[in-house]
C-alpha positions in Angstrom: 10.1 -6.6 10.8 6.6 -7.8 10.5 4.4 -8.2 7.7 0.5 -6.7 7.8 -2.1 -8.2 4.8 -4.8 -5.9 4.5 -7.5 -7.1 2.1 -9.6 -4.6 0.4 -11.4 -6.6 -2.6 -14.3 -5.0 -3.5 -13.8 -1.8 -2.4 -13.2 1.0 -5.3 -11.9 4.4 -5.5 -10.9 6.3 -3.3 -11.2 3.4 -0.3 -8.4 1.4 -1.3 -5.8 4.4 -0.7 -7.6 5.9 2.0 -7.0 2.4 3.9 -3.5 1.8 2.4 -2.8 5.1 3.6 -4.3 4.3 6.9 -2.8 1.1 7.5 0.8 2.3 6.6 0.7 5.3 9.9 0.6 2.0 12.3 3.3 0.6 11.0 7.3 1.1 11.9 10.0 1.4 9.4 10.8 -1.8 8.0 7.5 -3.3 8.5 5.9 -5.0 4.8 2.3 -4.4 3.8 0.8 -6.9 1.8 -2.2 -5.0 -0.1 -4.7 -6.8 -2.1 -7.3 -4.9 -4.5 -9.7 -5.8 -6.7 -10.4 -1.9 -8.2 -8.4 -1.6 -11.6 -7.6 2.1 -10.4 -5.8 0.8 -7.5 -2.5 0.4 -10.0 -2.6 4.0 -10.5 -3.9 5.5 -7.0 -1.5 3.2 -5.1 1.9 3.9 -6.7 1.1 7.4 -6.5 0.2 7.8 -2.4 3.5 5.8 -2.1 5.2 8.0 -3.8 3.9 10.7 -1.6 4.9 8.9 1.4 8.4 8.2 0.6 7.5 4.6 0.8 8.5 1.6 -1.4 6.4 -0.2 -3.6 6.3 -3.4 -5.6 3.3 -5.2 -7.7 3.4 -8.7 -6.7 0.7 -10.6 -8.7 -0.9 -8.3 -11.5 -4.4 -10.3 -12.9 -7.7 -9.1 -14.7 -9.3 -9.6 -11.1 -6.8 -8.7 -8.4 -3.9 -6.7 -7.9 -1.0 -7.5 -5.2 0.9 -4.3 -3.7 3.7 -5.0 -1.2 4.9 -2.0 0.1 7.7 -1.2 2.8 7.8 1.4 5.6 10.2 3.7 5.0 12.7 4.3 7.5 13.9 7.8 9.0 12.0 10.6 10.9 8.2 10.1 10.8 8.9 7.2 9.1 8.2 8.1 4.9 8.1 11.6 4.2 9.4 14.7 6.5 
């Protein structure tokens, strides 16, 4: 299990998804993404491509000025989602 920090401050909607979403076909099940964002949407647009993905989520540090997802690669055939 490895874990991948991708760093997208500064960036605003739709980018941080797109690269979230991205980032997340490279990895294997069991792998952790460490996602940081600066785009207030992000809480919204985040949890909800996760959900899509059959991924897991978790907020890790919530302030006015950044947001910390780490989310884990789901396991299974094509690894989220079938």
């Amino acid at each position: 299990m490895t874990t991948t920090s991708l760093d997208l401050t500064g960036l605003k909607c739709p980018l941080p998804a797109l690269k979230t979403r991205k980032a997340l076909k490279a990895l294997k099940p069991g792998d952790m993404l460490e996602v940081c964002c600066t785009d207030p949407l992000s809480v919204i647009d985040i949890p909800n491509l996760i959900r899509e993905t059959g991924d897991k989520v978790e907020i890790r540090e919530r302030a006015e000025s950044r947001i910390v997802f780490l989310i884990e690669k789901a396991g299974g055939p094509g690894g989220g989602k079938v």
